[in-house]
Every structure is written in C-alpha cells, then in structure tokens.
C-alpha positions in Angstrom: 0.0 0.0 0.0 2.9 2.2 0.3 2.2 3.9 3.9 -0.3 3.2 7.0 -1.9 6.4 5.5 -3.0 5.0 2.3 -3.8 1.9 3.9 -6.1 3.8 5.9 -7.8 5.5 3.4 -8.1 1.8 0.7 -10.0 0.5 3.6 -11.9 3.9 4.1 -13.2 3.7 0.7 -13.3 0.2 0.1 -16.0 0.3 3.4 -17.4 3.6 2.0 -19.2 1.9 -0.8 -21.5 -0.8 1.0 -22.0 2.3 3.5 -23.1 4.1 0.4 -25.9 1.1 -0.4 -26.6 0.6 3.1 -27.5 4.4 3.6 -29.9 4.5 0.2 -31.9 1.3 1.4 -32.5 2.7 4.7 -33.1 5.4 3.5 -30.8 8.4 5.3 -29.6 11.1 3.9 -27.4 12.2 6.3 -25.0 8.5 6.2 -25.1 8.7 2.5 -23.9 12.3 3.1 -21.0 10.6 5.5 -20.5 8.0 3.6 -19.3 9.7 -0.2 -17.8 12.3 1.5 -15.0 9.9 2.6 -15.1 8.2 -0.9 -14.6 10.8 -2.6 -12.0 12.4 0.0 -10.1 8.7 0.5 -9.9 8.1 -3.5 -8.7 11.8 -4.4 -6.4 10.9 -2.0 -4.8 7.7 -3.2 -4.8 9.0 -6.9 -2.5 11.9 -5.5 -0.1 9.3 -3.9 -0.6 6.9 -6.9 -1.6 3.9 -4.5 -0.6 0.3 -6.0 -4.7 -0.4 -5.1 -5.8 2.6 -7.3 -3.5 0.8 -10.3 -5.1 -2.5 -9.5 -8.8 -1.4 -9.3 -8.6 -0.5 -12.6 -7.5 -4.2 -13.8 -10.7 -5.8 -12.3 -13.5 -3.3 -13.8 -13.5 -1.1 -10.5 -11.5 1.9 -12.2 -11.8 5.8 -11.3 -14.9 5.7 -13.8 -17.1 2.9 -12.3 -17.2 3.9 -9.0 -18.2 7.5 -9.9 -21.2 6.1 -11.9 -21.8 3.5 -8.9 -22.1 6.1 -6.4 -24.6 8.4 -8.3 -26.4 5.0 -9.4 -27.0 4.8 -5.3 -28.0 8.3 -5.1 -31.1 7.9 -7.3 -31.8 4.4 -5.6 -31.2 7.0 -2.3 -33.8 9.2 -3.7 -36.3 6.0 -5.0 -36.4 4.7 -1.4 -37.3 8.2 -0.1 -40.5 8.2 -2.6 -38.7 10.9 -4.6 -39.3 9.1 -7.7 -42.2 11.3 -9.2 -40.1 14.2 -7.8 -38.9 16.5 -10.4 -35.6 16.1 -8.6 -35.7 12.4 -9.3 -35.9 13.1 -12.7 -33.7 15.7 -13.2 -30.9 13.7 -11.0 -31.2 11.0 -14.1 -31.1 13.7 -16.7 -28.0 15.1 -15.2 -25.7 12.2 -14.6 -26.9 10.5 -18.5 -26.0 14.6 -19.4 -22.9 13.9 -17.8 -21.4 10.4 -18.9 -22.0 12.2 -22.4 -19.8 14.9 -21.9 -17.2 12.4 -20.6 -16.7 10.9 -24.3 -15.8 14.3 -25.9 -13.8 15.2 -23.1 -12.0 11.8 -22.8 -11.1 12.3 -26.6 -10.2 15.4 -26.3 -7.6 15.1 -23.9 -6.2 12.4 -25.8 -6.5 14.1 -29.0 -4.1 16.8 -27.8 -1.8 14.6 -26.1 -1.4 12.6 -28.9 -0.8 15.5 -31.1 1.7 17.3 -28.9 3.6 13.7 -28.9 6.9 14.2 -30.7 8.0 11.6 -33.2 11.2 12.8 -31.7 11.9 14.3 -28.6 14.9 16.1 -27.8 17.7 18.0 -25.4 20.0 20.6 -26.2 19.3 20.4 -29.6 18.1 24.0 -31.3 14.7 23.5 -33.1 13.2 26.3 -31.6 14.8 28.2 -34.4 13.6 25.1 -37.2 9.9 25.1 -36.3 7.4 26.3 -34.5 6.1 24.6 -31.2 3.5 26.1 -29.5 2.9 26.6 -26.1 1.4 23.3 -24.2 -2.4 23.7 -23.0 -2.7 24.9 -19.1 -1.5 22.1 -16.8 -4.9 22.2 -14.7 -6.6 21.4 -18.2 -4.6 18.4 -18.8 -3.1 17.1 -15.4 -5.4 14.4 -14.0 -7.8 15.4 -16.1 -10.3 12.6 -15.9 -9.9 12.7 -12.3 -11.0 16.6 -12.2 -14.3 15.7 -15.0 -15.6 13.6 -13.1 -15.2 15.6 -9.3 -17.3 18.2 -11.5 -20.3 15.5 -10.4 -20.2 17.3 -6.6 -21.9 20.0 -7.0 -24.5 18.2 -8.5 -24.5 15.4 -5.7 -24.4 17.9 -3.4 -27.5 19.4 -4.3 -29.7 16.8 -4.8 -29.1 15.4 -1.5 -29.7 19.0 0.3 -33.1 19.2 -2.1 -33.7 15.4 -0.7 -33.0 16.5 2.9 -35.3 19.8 2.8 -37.5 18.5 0.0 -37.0 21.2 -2.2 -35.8 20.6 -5.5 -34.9 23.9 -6.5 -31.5 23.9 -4.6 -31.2 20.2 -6.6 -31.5 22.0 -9.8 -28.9 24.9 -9.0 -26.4 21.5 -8.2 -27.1 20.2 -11.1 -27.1 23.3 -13.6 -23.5 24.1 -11.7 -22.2 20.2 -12.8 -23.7 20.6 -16.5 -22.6 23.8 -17.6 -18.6 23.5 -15.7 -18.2 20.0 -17.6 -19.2 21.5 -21.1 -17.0 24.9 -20.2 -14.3 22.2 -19.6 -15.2 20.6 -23.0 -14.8 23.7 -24.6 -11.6 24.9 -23.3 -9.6 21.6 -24.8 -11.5 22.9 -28.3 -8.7 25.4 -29.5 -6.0 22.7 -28.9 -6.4 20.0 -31.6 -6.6 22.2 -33.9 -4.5 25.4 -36.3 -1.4 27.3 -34.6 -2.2 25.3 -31.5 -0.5 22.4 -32.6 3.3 21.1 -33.0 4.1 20.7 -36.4 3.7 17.2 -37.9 6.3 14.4 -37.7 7.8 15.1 -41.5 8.5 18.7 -40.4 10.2 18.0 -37.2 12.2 15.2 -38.6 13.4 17.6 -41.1 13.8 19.7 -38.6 15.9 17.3 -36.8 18.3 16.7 -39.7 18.5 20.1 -40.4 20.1 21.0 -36.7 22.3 17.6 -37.3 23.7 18.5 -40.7 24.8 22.0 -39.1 26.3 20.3 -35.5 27.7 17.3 -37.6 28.1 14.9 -34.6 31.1 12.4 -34.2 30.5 10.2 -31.8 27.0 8.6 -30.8 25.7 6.7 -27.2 23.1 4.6 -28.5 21.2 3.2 -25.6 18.2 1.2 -25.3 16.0 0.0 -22.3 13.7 -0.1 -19.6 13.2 3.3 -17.1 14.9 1.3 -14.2 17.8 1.3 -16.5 19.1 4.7 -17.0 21.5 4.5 -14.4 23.5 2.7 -17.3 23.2 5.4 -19.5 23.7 7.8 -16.8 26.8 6.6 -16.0 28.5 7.8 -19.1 26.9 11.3 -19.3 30.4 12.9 -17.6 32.5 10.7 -19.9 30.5 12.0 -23.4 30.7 15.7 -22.3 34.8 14.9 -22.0 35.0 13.4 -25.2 37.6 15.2 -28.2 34.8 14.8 -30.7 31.5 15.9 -30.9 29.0 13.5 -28.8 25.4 12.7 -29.3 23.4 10.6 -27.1 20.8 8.8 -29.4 18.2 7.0 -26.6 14.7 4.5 -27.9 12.6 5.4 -25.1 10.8 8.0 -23.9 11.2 6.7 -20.3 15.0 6.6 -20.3 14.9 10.4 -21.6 13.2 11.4 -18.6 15.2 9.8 -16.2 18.5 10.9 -17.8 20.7 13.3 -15.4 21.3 16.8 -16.4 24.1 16.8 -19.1 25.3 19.3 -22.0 25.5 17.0 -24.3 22.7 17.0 -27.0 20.1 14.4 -26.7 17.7 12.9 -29.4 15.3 10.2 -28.7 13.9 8.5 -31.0 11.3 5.9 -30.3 10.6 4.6 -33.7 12.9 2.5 -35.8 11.9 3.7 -39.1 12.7 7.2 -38.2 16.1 6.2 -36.9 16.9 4.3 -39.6 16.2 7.8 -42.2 17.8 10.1 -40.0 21.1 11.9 -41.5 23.9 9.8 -39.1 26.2 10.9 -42.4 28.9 12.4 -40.0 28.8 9.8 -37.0 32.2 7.6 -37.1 32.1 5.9 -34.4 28.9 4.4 -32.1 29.3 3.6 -28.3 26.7 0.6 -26.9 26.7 0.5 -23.1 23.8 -2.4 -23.3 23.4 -5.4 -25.4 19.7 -4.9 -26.3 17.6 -5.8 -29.3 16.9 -2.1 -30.7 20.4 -1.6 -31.2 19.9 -3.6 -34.6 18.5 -0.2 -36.1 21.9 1.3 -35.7 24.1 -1.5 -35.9 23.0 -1.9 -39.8 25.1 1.4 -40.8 28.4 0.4 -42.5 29.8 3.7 -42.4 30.0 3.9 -38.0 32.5 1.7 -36.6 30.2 -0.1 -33.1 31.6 -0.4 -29.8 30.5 -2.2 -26.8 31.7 -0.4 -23.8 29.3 -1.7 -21.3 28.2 -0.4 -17.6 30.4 -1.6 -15.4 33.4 -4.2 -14.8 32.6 -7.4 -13.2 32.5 -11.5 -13.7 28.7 -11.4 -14.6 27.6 -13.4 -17.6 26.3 -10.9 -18.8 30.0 -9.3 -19.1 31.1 -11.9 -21.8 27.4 -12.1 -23.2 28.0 -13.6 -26.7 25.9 -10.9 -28.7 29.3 -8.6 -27.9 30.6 -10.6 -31.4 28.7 -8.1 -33.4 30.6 -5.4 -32.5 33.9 -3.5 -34.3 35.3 -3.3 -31.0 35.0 -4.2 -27.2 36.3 -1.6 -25.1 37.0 -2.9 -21.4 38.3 -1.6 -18.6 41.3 -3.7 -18.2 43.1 -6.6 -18.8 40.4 -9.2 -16.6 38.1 -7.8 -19.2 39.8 -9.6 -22.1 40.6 -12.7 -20.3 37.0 -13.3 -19.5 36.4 -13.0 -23.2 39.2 -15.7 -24.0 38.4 -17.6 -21.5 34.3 -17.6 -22.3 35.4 -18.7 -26.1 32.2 -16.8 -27.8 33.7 -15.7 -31.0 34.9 -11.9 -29.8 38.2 -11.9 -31.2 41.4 -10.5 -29.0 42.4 -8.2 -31.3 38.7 -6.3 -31.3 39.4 -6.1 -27.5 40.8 -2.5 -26.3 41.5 -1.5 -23.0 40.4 1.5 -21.9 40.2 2.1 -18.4 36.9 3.4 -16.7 36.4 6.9 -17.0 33.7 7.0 -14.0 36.3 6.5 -11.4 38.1 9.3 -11.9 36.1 11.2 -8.4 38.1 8.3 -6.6 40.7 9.7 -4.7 43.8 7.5 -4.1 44.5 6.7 -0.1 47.1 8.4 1.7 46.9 6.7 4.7 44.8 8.2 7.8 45.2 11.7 8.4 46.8 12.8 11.5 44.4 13.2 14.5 41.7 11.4 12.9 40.4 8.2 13.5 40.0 5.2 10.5 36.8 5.6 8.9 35.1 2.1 7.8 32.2 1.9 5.0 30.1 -1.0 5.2 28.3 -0.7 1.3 26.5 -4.0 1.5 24.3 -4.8 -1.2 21.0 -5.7 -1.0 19.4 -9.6 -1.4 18.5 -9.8 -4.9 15.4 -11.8 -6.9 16.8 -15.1 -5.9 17.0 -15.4 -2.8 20.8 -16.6 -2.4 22.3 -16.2 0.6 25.5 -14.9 -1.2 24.2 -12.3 -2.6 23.8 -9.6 0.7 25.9 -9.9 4.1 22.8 -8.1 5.8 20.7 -10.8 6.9 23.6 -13.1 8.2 26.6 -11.0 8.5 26.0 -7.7 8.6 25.1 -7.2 12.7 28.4 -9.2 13.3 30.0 -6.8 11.1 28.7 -3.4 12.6 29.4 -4.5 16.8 32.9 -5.7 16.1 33.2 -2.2 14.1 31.9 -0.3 16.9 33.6 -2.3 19.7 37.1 -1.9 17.9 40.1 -1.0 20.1 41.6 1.3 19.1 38.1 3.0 17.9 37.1 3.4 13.9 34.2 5.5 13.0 31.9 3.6 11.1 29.5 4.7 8.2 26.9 2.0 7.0 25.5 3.1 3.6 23.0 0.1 2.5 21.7 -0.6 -1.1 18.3 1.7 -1.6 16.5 -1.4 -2.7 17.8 -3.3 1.0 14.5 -5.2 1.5 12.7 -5.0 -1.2 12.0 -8.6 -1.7 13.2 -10.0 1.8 11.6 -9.4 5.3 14.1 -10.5 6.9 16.9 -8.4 4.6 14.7 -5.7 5.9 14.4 -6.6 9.0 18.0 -6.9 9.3 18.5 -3.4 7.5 16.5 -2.1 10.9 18.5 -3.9 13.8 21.8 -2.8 12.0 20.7 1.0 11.8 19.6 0.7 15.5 23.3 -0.5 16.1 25.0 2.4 14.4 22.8 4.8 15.6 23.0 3.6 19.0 26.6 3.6 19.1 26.9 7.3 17.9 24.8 8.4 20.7 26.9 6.1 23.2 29.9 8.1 21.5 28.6 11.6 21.8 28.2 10.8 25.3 31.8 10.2 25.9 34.4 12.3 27.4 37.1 11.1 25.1 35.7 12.1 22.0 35.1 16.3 21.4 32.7 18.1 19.0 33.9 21.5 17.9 29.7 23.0 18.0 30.9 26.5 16.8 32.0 24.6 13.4 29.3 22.7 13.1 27.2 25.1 13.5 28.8 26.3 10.9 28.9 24.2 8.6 25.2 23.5 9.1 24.1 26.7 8.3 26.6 26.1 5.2 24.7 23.4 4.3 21.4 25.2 4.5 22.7 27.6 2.0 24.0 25.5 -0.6 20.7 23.5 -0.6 18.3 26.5 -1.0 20.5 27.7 -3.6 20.7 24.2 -5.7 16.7 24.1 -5.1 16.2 27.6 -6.8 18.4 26.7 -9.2 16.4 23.1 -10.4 12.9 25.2 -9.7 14.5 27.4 -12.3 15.4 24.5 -14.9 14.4 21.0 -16.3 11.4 19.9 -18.0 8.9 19.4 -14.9 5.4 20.5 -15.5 6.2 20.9 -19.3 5.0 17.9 -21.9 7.4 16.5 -24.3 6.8 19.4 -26.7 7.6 22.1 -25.0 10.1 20.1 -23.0 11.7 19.4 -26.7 11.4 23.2 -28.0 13.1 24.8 -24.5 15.5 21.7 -23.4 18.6 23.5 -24.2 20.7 23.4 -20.8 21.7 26.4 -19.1 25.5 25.8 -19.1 26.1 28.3 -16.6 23.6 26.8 -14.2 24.5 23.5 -14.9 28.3 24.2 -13.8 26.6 26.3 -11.0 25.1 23.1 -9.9 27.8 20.9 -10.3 30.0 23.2 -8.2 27.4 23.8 -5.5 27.1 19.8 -5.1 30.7 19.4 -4.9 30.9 22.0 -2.3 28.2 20.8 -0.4 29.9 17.5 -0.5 32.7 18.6 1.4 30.4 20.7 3.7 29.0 17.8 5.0 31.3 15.7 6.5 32.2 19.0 8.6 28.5 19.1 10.0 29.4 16.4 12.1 32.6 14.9 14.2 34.9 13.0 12.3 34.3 10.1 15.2 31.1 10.0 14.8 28.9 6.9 13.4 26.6 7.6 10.6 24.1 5.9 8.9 23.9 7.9 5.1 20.6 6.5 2.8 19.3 8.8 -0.4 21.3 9.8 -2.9 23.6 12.6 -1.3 26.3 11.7 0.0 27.2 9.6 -3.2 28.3 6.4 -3.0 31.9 7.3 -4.5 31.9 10.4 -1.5 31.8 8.0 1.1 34.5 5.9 -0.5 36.9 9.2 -0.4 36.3 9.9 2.9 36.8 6.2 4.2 40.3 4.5 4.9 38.8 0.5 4.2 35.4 -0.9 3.0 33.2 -3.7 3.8 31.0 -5.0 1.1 29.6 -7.6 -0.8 29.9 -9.2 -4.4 29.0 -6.3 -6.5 30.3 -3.5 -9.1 30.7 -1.1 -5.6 34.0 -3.7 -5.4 35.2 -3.2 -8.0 34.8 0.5 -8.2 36.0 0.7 -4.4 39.2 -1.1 -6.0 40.5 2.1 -7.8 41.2 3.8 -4.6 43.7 1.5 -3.7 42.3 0.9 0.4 41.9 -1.8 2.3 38.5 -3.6 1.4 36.7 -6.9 2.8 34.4 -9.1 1.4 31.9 -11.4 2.6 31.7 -14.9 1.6 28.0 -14.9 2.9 26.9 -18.3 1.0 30.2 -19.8 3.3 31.6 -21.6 0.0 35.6 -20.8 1.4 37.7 -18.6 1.0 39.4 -20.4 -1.9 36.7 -21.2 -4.2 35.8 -17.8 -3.1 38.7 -16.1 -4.8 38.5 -18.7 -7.8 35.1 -17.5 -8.7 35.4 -13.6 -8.1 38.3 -12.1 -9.4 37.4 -8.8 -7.8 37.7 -9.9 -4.1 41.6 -11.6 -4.6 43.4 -8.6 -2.6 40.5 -8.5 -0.1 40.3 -9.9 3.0 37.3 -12.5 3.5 35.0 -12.6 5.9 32.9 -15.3 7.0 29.3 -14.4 8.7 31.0 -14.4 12.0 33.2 -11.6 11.1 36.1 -12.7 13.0 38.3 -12.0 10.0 37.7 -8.5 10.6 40.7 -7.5 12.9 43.6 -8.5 9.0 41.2 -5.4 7.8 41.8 -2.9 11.3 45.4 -3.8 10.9 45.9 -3.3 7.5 44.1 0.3 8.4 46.2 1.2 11.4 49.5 0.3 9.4 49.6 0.5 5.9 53.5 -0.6 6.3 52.8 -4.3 8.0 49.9 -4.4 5.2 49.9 -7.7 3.7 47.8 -7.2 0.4 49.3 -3.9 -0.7 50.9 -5.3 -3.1 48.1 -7.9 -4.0 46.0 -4.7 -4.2 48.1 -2.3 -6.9 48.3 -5.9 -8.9 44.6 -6.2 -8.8 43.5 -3.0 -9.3 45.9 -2.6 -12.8 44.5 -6.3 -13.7 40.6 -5.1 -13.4 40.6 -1.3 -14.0 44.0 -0.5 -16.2 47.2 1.8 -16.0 46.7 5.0 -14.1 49.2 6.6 -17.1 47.6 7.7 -19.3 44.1 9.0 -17.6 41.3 6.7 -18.5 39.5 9.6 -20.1 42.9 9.6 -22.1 42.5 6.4 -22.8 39.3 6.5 -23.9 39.5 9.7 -26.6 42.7 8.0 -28.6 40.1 4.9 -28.7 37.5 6.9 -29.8 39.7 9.1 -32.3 41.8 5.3 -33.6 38.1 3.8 -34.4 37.1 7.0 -36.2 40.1 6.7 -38.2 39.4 3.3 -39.5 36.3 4.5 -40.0 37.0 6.9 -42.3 39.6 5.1 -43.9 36.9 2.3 -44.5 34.3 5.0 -46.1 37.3 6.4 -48.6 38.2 3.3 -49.6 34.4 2.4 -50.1 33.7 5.7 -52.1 36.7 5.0 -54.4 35.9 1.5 -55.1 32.2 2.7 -55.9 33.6 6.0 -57.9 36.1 3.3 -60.1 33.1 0.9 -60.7 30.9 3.8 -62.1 33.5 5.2 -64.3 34.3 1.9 -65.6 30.4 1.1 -66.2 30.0 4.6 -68.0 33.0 4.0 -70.3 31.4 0.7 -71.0 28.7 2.6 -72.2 30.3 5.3 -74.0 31.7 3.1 -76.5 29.1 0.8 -77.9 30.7 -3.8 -79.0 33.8 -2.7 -76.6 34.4 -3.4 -73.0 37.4 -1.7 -71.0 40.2 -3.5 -71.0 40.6 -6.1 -67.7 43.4 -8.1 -66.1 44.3 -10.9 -68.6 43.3 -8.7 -72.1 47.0 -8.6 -73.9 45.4 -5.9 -76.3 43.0 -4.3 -74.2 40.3 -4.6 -77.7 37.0 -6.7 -77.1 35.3 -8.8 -79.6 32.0 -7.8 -81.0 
C-alpha cells in the first residue's frame, strides 16, 4: 500500500461503498452524506499518492470511472427509497448524470486528441529547433493534469445538491447543483476545443524530422551513445553522461525510449530520442564515425546496420557477470574494457569476440576516486560498510545483511583502538526479503545507537561553533541548488515544450555541479569526524563516502570493483560460506581482499591493514589487482578513452574512402562501357585491351 496512511484511506473507501448502499436502502440522507464524502476524499487521495490499489482497481473493472457512476447509481436508488421518484428532482438527477457520462466521451477524446498530437516523433535536449519550427505553447496544466480525475469531481456540486433538495425536499436547490455540474463540464469541453486544432499544434512528424536533420547536418556529430531499455535502466546510461561531455569529438546521445529520456541526469550534451525504428533508420547519421553501446539490447539492430560507423561495446560496469562476456558482444567492431580481466573473460568464455577487437580503456567514471594516503593525523580510521541488497533469488551470497552484517557493525563499533563507522546500505535493501529488511533495521539501530553512546563520551570532542557552521553552510548550498532546479528542467512541461526549451543552461549547470561538490565537502564538517553515521538517499554519493573512508566492507558487486581504484583496504563477505578459496577462484574482484565469513572474526587482518599500511599484507596484491581489473593509471582513463574513440574513427573513415573509391572506379568503368558501344574496358588478362564484338 505504500504507507499506513493510504492503507487507511483503501480501507476507508473500500467500506465507503457498501456504506453508500446501506444508507440508500435505509433510506438516510445524512449517512449517505458521510459515507461519499469519505469516498470521494479517501480516492482523491490515493490518486494523489498513486496507491498500488488505485492501479489495480482498474485491472478488475473497479476503475476511477465505475465507481463515480456507482455512487450516483445509489444516489437515485437513495432518492427511490425516499418516494422521490415522481419528484422533479428524481428526474432531473437522471437527466443530469446520463447529461454527464455524455460529456465524458468528448472530453476523454479530447484530452487524448491533444496529447497525442503534442507527442513528438522525436523528442529532444539541447538540440536547437526552436529556431527550425514552431512549437507552441502546451495547453494549461490544470486542463490536462489528472484530467479525468477533475471531469468527473465536476459531479459534486451536482450530488451535493440533490441530496440538500432530498434532505429539505426542495428541489430547487437540486437544480442549482445540477445546472452548476452541466454547464462546468461543457466549459471544460470547450476549453480543450482550440488545442487539436490550427497554430495550436506542433508541427507534424515530417517537419520535425526535417527539422531534426536540419540542426544535425549543421552540428555534424562524431561520436553517438546509442542506448536502449527499460526506465529502471538509466543509471546505465547515466553513467557515461560525464564521460561523453569529455570526449575530443563531438557527442550525441541517441536514446529508444521515452522513459529513459526522462530519467536521464542533467548533461550538456545533445540528446535525441527516437522511439521509432523507421525514423532512426532515415535520419542523416552521415557524420557519426564511431557508435558507443553500453547495453546489449535488441533495438540496437536499427543502428548496428550502418556500415559507415565503426560499433563499440563499452558496457556499464566491470565485473564477472555473464552478462559481461554475453555472446551478442561478437557483433561489434570493438569491445572496449576496462582492463586486462576484461579480455581474459572474453578468452576464457570462447564466444567468438576476437582479442584483437578487445581494447583497454580504463573506466572513465572513477576518476572522483581519490587515491588513499593513509589516515590523516588526528583522525580516527573511517570504515564503510556498502553491502548490497538480497537480490530476486534469494541466495544467501548475494547480501551480508541478513547473516553477517550485525556481526560486522558491533565488532566495528567495539574496535580498540576505535574506527568511526558509516553504514550506507543498497536503496533497494528489502525490497523482496523481510528479513533483509528486518535486518536493515537492527543494523541502523546498532549504528545509531553507538553514535549516541559516543557523543556521550568524554574522550571524544565536537567542535559546535563549526558545526554550527557548517550546518548553516549546508542550508545555504541546498536552498541555492533548489532555486536553481525550480528554475530548470522539464517538470510541468509535456514533451513538446520540454523538446522546444530543453537546451541546458550551461552556466547553471556548472553552477550546480560546483554547488554539489561543495556541499559535499560541507558535509562531512556538519558532524565529528568520530562519529557513526548511517547515510541513505542519494547525497552523499556512494563514491563520496568511499573518499572519505580509509577501508570498505561490502559484498559481491560493481561497488568492489569500483571501491578497487582507490587503492584501500577492502573486505568481502563470503556470505553463502563456500571458502575462501573457491571464493577467490570464482570472483576475481575480491583476490586482494580480505574475506570474511558471517561471523566476522576476520575483521581484525582489515583494522590492521588500516592502522598500518607498512605491516599491510595485500598492498601489493591490491596495486596488482587493481591494474588487472581497471588499467594503467598513465595515461588518464578519459585519455584512454578519446585516442580509442579518435583510432576507431580513423578506421572508419579510412573504410568510407576506400568504399567511395571502389564505388567512384566501378561507375566510371560502367559509363566507359557505355560510352563506347561492341567494346568493353580493357581487364586483367586482355594482352590488347580490344573486345570482340
């Protein structure tokens, strides 16, 4: 249900509706009054929180419709049982709701009408077409927002009334109710009139395709990220948003769903998203060289099939999935990975991806991982324990939590000498286990508990003045980054508008960025540097707390391998107990880690290794590791990553010249042909280059 609220208020209206029938066969007006007034207040409220039940409802013939008509269905049985029904009110209560449902049809049409027509065969960001064609202004939002929701409230006044003429028996007041409902629903129908039609319209999809070409033939782009996939997957485009605005050449992010464009972050870089397949396929690409694939998905067919772009699959992330040696990767030009595991896997997975289509690249999106320098004088080791969360199948390897993680946290907050512990679980911790959640609880109690157990000691002293501070700081920077979204993005715009004004402010946008990375830093001086801290949301980022840690605690995941690049001390937990051997055979991330079983006895190899990097036995193991998974620090990754980009353009071109001269020799030879009627030109193995008639 999503909260005890809307809990409350599914059973409130769920009971409303046999209170409804009960109150018309009595017959009382009064507890029919009661009785829609918290059906109506209990399902405006669930359609505002967008309760799971409201979405169900709708699957079994109860939807938002239905039980509108079934409560005014009991008001005229209401007004039958009270011997109303050779009342004019009676009759005009029938007249009005039949009046009503009629006006829903040209309303309901409406609204899609317009919607439909202010749908963009291509929707886009930071690309000018404001300049191209003309898109007009959306209609209102209250016009269009919920809008069958607000038609068929307009019934209230109407209900209203008749149930005050029923109570005083005087159907004039009635009337007034029901004139009030029939002429707001046809002023409603009227409004959406001017908006399917004339200058009120975007233009249609032949104009803003050309449109479209027009603004590409003038930015000729270089270098395309094709992605493809489901909303809950645009964290894997996201990921390479910093990476394309760093790029030499000039990027383009080409995206298949409308869902993944409106979860992408904030970026510079121009966007163009383009649902259909057919108008991919005709767009001018005519300056593209080389195409980047972070996702092996079925739609990326409609781009693979153009000779003239060399394809790369660089992925979203480094690990030993299957899915990180999936066999469709032999389509590809090239296989960019991060470093050298990444081409072993291939070899050793044998599904046809050639070595020499294997690059190295690094991984541009750990650059914000700062290397360790030991602990800083007068501070005490900071541990992250970044568990992740349980997973759809229910292995026990897949998340310390449940088994592991309350061992984990006490011997943390017991250690001698002390460490200051931050426990940042996976946002989807629980999700499908009661007991992961469950877990999630007792080990926040822990942490929490232990930073109050902390404050109270004498040994360890909070500077207030700074924090103070720094809170106030904090206050600042996050009224100033609010201003500065209210200001921007695409909420309460539809895709046209969002399309003709997405252009990003690039002042603001570095504004932002600064402001985030400032409030970054602001925030771990809010609070001691001893003190325990459990950090959930987004802010902090994950990559923040690994700069401000001196080890890591975590489980099999990319977080591992990303933690890795900062050279610390780390520990994994063998949670499924298979030993530490087999362990290390089957995850090449965790072979310079120390491994934990659920007791978490191993914990005091991972203090040490903290306390003095000099007696640290997997330093070494470490630097080996982390030039095995994630590459040379020399050259930068982003380095790396734009001679890869600029080599793969190269044989692109090289391809397309030698292409156009091969096709510019075989015309010339076919019109010579031509030119001279009983002779052909002259081929290998003629000795006097003369045909025969």
């Amino acid at each position: 249900m999503g909260s005890a609220a809307e809990l409350a208020a599914a059973v409130l209206m769920m009971l409303g509706f046999p209170c409804l029938m009960l109150a018309a066969l009595v017959p009382s007006v009064p507890a029919f009054a009661a009785a829609a007034a918290v059906t109506y207040l209990a399902d405006h409220y669930l359609h505002r929180k967008g309760s799971y039940l409201i979405n169900r409802l709708s699957k079994v013939r109860a939807g938002l419709s239905i039980r509108f008509l079934i409560r005014q269905l009991l008001l005229v049985l209401l007004l039958a049982r009270l011997s109303l029904a050779d009342n004019l009110i009676y009759y005009g209560a029938i007249a009005c709701f039949i009046a009503f449902y009629g006006l829903q049809a040209p309303h309901g049409a409406l609204v899609q009408l317009i919607r439909n027509r202010r749908r963009m065969p291509v929707a886009t960001r930071n690309v000018d077409l404001k300049s191209r064609i003309r898109i007009p202004d959306a209609p209102p939002r209250r016009l269009l927002h919920r809008s069958a929701e607000k038609m068929l409230h307009l019934d209230l006044f109407a209900v209203a009334g008749i149930l005050l003429a029923a109570q005083v028996k005087s159907a004039l007041v009635g009337f007034v109710g029901i004139g009030i409902t029939v002429a707001v629903a046809t002023l409603y129908v009227l409004a959406l009139m001017p908006y399917v039609r004339g200058r009120k319209i975007p233009p249609n999809a032949e104009k803003v395709l050309a449109a479209v070409d027009d603004w590409l033939g003038e930015y000729k782009p270089e270098t395309v990220l094709y992605f493809s996939g489901s909303k809950d997957s645009a964290y894997q485009v996201n990921m390479w948003l910093d990476t394309m605005e760093k790029l030499d050449s000039k990027p383009l992010i080409i995206l298949r769903e409308r869902a993944i464009l409106n979860n992408l972050a904030p970026t510079t870089v121009p966007v163009i998203c383009v649902p259909g397949g057919v108008h991919l396929m005709n767009m001018d690409l005519s300056t593209v060289r080389v195409a980047l694939y972070a996702a092996n998905v079925g739609k990326n067919i409609h781009m693979l099939r153009v000779p003239t772009i060399k394809h790369v699959f660089i992925g979203h992330g480094d690990s030993d999935k299957l899915a990180s040696v999936n066999p469709y990767s032999k389509v590809y030009d090239e296989v960019w990975t991060a470093g050298r595991a990444g081409r072993d896997r291939y070899a050793i997975a044998d599904v046809g991806v050639r070595d020499e289509d294997i690059v190295e690249v690094g991984r541009p999106q750990l650059a914000p991982i700062q290397p360790w320098q030991g602990v800083p004088e007068g501070r005490i080791p900071t541990v992250l324990y970044a568990p992740t969360w349980e997973g759809w199948d229910g292995n026990p390897g897949n998340t310390s939590v449940v088994l592991a993680g309350e061992n984990i946290v006490k011997q943390l907050v017991q250690a001698d000498p002390p460490v200051r512990v931050l426990y940042k679980p996976h946002p989807f911790t629980g999700n499908v286990s009661k007991e992961a959640g469950a877990a999630h609880q007792r080990i926040t109690a822990l942490v929490r508990k232990a930073a109050a157990e902390r404050a109270a000691d004498s040994r360890f002293v909070t500077d207030n003045a700074a924090q103070t501070q720094a809170k106030a700081e904090l206050a600042r920077i996050e009224a100033r980054i609010a201003q500065l979204a209210g200001n921007g993005g695409d909420k309460g715009r539809d895709e046209a508008e969002a399309t003709r004004d997405g252009q990003v402010d690039v002042a603001r946008h570095e504004e932002v960025a600064r402001l985030r990375a400032e409030w970054n830093e602001v925030y771990w001086r809010s609070f001691p540097t001893w003190e325990h801290r459990v950090i959930t949301g987004s802010e902090p980022r994950l990559y923040d707390c690994f700069n401000v840690s001196d080890a890591m605690v975590s489980d099999i995941s990319s977080v591992v391998s990303d933690f890795i690049a900062s050279g610390k001390p780390y520990a994994v937990t063998d949670s499924a107990e298979v030993g530490v051997e087999e362990f290390k055979r089957n995850n090449t991330a965790v072979r310079a880690a120390v491994i934990l079983s659920n007791s978490a006895d191993e914990l005091g190899e991972l203090l040490s290794a903290v306390r003095d990097p000099a007696a640290d036995p997997l330093a070494e193991d470490r630097k080996e590791l982390k030039q095995y998974l994630l590459g040379p620090d020399e050259p930068a990754s982003i380095d790396q990553f734009n001679t890869a980009v600029a080599n793969l353009a190269l044989k692109a071109e090289t391809r397309n010249v030698g292409q156009e001269s091969r096709i510019a020799a075989a015309t010339a030879e076919s019109e010579l042909a031509n030119a001279v009627p009983g002779q052909r030109v002259s081929s290998a193995g003629d000795t006097d280059g003369v045909g025969t008639a």
